[in-house]
C-alpha beads as a LAMMPS data file, in Angstrom:
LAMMPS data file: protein, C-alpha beads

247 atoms
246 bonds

1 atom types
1 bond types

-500.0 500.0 xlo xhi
-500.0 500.0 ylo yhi
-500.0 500.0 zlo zhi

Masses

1 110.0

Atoms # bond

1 1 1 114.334 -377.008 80.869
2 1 1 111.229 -378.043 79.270
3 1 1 107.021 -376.493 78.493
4 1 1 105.138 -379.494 79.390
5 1 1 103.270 -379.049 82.980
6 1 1 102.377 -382.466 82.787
7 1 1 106.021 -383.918 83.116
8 1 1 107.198 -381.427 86.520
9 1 1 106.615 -382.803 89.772
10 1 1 107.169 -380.353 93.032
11 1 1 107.120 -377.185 91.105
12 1 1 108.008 -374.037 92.873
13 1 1 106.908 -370.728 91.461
14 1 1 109.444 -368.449 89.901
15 1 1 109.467 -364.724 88.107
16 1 1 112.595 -365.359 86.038
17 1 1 113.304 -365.227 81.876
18 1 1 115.536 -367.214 79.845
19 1 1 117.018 -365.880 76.935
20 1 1 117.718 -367.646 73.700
21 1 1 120.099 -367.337 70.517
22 1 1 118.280 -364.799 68.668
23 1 1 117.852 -361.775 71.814
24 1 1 114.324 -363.100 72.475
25 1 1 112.884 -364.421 76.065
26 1 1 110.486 -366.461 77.797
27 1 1 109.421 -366.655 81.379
28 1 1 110.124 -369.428 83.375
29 1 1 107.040 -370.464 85.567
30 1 1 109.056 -372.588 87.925
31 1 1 111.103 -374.784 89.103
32 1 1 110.788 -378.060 89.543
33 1 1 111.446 -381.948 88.952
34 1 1 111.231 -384.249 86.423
35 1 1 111.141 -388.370 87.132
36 1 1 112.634 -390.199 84.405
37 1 1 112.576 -393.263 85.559
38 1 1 112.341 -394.820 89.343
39 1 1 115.390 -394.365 90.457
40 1 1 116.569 -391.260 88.019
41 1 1 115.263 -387.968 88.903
42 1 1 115.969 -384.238 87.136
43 1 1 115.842 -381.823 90.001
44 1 1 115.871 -377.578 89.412
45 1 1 114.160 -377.916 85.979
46 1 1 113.018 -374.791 84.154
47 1 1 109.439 -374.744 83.627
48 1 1 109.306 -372.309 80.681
49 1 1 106.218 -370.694 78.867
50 1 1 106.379 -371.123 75.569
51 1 1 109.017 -373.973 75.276
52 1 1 108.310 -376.504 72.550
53 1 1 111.175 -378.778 73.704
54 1 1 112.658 -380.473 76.541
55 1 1 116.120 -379.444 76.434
56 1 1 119.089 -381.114 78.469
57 1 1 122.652 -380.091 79.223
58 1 1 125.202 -382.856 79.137
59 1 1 126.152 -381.466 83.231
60 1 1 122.336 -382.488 84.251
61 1 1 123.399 -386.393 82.225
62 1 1 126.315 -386.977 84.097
63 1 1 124.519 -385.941 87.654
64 1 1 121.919 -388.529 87.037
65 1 1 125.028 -391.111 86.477
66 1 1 125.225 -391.472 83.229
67 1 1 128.251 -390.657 80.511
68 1 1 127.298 -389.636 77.059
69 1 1 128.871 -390.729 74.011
70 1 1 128.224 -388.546 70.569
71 1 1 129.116 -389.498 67.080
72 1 1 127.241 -387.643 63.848
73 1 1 124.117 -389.599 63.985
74 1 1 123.409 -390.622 67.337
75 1 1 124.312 -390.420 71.056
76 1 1 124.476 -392.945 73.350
77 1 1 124.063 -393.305 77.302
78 1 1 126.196 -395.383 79.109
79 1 1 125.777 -395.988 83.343
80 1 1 129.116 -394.559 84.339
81 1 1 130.243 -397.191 86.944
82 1 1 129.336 -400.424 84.593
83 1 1 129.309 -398.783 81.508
84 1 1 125.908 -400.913 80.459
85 1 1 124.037 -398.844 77.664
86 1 1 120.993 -397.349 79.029
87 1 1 119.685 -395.225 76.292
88 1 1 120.076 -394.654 73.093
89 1 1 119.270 -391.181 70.849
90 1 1 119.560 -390.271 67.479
91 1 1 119.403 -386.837 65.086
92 1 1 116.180 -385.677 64.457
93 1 1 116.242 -381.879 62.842
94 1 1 120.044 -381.078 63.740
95 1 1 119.341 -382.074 67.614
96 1 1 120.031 -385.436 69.366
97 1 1 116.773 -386.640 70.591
98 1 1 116.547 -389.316 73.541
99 1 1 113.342 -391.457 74.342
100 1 1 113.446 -391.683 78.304
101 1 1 110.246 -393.214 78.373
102 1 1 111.632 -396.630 76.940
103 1 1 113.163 -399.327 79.585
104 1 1 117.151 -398.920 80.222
105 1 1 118.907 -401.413 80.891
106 1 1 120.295 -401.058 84.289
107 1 1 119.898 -404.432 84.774
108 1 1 121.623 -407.488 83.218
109 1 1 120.127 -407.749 79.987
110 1 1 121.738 -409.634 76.462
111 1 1 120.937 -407.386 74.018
112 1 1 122.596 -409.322 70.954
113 1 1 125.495 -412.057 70.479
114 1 1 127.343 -412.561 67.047
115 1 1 130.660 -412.785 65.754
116 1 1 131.480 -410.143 63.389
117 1 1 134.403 -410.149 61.297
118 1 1 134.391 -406.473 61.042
119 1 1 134.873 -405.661 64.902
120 1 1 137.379 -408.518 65.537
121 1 1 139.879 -406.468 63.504
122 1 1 139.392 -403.233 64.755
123 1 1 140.711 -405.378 68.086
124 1 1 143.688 -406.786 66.000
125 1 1 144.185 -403.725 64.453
126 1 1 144.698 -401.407 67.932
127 1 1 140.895 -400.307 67.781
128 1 1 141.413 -398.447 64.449
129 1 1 137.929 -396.507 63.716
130 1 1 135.787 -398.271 61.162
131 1 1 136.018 -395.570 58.499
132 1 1 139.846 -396.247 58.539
133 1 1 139.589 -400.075 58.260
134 1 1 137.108 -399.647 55.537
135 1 1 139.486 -397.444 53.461
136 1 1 142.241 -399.958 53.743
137 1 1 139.935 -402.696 53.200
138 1 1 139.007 -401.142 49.762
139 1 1 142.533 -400.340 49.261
140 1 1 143.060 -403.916 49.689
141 1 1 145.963 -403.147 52.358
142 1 1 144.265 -405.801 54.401
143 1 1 145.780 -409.637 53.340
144 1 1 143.371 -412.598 53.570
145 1 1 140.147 -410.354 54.477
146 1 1 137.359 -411.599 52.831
147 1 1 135.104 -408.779 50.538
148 1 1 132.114 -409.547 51.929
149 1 1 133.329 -407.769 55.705
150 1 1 131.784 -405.094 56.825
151 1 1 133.242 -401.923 59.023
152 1 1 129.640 -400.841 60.365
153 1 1 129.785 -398.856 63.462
154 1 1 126.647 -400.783 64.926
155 1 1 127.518 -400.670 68.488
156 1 1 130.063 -399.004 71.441
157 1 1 133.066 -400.332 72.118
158 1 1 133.708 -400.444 75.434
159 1 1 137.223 -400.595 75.628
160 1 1 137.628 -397.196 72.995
161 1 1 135.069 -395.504 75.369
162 1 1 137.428 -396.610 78.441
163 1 1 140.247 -395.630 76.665
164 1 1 139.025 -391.912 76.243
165 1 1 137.737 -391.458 79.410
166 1 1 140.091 -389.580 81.648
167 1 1 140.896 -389.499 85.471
168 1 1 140.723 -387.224 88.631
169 1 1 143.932 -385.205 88.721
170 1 1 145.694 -385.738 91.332
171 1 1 145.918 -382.768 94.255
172 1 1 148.955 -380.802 93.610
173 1 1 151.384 -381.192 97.263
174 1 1 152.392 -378.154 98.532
175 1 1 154.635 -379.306 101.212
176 1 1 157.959 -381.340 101.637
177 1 1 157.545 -384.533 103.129
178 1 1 161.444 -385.622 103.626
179 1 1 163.238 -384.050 106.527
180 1 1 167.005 -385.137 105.063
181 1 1 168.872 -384.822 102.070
182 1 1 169.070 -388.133 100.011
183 1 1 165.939 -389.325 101.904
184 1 1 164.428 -389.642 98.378
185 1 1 165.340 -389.124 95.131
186 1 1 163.173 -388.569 91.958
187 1 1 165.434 -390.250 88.658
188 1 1 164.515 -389.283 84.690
189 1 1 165.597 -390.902 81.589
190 1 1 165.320 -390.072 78.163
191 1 1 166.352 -390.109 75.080
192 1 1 167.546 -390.724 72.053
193 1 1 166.038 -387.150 70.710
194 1 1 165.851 -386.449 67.116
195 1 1 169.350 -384.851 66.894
196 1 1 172.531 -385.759 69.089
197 1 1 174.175 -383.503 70.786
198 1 1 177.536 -382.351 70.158
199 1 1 179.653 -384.650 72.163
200 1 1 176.980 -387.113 70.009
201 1 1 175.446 -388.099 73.432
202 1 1 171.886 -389.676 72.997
203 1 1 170.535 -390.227 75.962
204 1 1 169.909 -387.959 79.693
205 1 1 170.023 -389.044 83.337
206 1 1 168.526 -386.330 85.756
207 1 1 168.161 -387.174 89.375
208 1 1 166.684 -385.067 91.400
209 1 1 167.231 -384.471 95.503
210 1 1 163.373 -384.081 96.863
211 1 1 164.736 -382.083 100.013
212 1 1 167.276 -379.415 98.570
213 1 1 165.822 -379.925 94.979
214 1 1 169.664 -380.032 93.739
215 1 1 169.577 -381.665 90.624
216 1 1 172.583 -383.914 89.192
217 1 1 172.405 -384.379 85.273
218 1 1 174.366 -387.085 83.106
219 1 1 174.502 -387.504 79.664
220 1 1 175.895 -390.836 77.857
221 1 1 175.949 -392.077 74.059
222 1 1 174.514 -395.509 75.163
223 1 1 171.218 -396.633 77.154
224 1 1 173.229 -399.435 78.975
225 1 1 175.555 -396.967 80.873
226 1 1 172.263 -396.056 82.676
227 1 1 173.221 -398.572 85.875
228 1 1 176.417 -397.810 85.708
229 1 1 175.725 -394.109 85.957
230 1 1 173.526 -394.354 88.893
231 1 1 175.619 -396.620 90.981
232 1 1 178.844 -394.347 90.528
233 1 1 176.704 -391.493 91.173
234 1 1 175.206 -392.916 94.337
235 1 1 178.385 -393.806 95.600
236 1 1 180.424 -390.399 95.041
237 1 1 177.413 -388.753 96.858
238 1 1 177.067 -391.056 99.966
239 1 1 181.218 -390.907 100.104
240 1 1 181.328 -386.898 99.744
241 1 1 178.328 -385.968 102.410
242 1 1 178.571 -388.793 104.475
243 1 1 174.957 -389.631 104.111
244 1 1 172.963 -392.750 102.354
245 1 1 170.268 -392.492 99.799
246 1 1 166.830 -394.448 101.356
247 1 1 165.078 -394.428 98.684

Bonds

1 1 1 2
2 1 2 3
3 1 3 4
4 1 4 5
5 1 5 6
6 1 6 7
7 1 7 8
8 1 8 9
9 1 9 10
10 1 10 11
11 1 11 12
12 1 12 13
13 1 13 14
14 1 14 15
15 1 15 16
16 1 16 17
17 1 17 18
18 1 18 19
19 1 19 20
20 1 20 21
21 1 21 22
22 1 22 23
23 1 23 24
24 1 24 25
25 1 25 26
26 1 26 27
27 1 27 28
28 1 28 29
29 1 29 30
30 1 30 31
31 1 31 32
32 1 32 33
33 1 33 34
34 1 34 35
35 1 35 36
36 1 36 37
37 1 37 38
38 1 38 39
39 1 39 40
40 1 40 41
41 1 41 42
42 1 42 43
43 1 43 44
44 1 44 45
45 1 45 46
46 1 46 47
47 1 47 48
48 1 48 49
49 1 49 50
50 1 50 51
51 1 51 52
52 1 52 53
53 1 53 54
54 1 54 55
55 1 55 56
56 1 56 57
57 1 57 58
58 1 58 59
59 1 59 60
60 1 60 61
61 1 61 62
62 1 62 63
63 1 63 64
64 1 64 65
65 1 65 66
66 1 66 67
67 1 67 68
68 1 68 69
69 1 69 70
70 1 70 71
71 1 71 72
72 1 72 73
73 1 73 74
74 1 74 75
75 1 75 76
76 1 76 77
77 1 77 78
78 1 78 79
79 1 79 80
80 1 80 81
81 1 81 82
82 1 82 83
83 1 83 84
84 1 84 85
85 1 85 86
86 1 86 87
87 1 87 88
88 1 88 89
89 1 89 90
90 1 90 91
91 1 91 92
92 1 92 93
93 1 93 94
94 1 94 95
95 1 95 96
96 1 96 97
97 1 97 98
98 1 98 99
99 1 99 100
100 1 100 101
101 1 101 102
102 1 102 103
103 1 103 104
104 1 104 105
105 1 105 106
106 1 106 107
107 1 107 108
108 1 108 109
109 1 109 110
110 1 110 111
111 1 111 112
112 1 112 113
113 1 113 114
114 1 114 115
115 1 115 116
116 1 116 117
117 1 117 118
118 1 118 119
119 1 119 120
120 1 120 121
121 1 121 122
122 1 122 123
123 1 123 124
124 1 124 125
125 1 125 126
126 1 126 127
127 1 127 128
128 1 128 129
129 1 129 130
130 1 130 131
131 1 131 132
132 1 132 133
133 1 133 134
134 1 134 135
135 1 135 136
136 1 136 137
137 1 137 138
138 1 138 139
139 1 139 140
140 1 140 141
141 1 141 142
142 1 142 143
143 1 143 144
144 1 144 145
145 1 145 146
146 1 146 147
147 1 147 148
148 1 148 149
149 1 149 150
150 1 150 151
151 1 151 152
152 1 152 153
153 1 153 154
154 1 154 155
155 1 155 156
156 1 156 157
157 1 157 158
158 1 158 159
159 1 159 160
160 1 160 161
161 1 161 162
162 1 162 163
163 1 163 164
164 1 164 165
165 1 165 166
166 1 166 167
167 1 167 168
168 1 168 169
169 1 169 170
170 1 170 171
171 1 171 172
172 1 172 173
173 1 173 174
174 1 174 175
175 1 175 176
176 1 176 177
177 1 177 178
178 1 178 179
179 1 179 180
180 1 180 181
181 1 181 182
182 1 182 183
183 1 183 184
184 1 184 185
185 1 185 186
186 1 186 187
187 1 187 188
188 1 188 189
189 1 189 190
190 1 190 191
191 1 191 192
192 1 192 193
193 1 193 194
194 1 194 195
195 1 195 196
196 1 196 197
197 1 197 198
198 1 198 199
199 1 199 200
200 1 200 201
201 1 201 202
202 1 202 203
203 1 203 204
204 1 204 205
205 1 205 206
206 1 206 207
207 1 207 208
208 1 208 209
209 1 209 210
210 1 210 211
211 1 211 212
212 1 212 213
213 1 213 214
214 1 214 215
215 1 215 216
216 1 216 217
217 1 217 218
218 1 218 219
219 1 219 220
220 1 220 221
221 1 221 222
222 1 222 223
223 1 223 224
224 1 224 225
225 1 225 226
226 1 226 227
227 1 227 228
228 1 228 229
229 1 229 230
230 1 230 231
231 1 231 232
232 1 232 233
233 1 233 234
234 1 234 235
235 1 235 236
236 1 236 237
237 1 237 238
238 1 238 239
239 1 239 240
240 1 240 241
241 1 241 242
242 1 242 243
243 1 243 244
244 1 244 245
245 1 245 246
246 1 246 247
């Protein structure tokens, strides 16, 4: 929502209030839209009397096609299906404050190019946040690092923002898709747990029927019985019901 006229396009008239933090409200003149750039629009924004910001939810970022990432002193937009940066914002009076009017860079665009000491090991080092790899470089836990390296988070890396990005669930499947027992069966192992158990078995075999849902479970003291296990299994099962497992 913002309170400048001068930024809403296609505004449509509306006898609402917001309310804010402290029990107070505001009426909203309208709705309406806001062009960032070309190709980026805001649509249904609040047109609100009074309003000495523009104010955006993180929901209305991601419509546009854009995924935010926040850290204490800045935030940073990335295009979700190239992950390019497109803008940049920093904190300005506990708020994160984002200049749309500058040029993004949807297009390909080399924004710097150096070798720097500092991010090749947080690579080596399993992407290890800089304040980490600065402690242990002070600590001197670090052999053959130069002092003069520097852990400065100065830019995004793209494979820690891939890495906490998360997928679509998938649909949860209601129905049974074999028609025989054996068709197909699901197989778990794990193991070795903190404790053994009292026959001092460390590992567990579960296989699991997908048609009956009849579960067979084997435990064994060694991870190299686990063939073994499931051949002698198979076999005793095809032998007893007559049948053959197909998958």
């Amino acid at each position: 929502m913002t309170g400048s006229k001068d930024i809403v396009v296609d505004l449509v008239p509306s006898n609402s209030t917001v309310s804010y933090g402290d029990n107070t409200r505001s009426k909203v003149l309208g709705l309406g839209k806001v062009v960032v750039t070309p190709d980026i629009s805001l649509v249904n924004v609040l047109l609100v009397e009074t309003l000495g910001y523009n104010l955006l939810s993180v929901h209305q970022i991601a419509r546009m096609g854009l995924c935010t990432f926040f850290d204490e002193h800045m935030v940073v937009l990335l295009w979700s299906k190239t992950l390019r940066v497109a803008f940049v914002g920093y904190v300005e009076s506990g708020l994160y404050v984002v200049d749309f009017s500058g040029k993004t860079t949807s297009s390909a665009l080399c924004l710097f190019a150096k070798g720097d000491l500092g991010w090749l090991w947080h690579r080596r080092l399993a992407h290890v946040n800089m304040r980490t790899l600065q402690s242990l470089h002070k600590g001197g836990h670090i052999l053959g690092l130069m002092d003069n390296v520097s852990f400065c988070k100065d830019r995004v890396c793209r494979a820690c923002v891939e890495g906490k990005m998360h997928g679509a669930p998938h649909k949860a499947k209601t129905t049974i898709s074999t028609t025989i027992c054996l068709e197909l069966l699901h197989v778990d192992l794990f193991g070795p747990p903190s404790h053994e158990s009292l026959g001092r078995k460390k590992y567990c075999l579960v296989i699991v029927d997908d048609y009956s849902r009849y579960c067979w479970v084997f435990f064994f003291k060694h991870k190299s019985e686990t063939q073994w296990t499931m051949m002698e299994s198979a076999t005793q099962v095809q032998r007893k019901f007559d049948a053959r497992s197909l998958q």
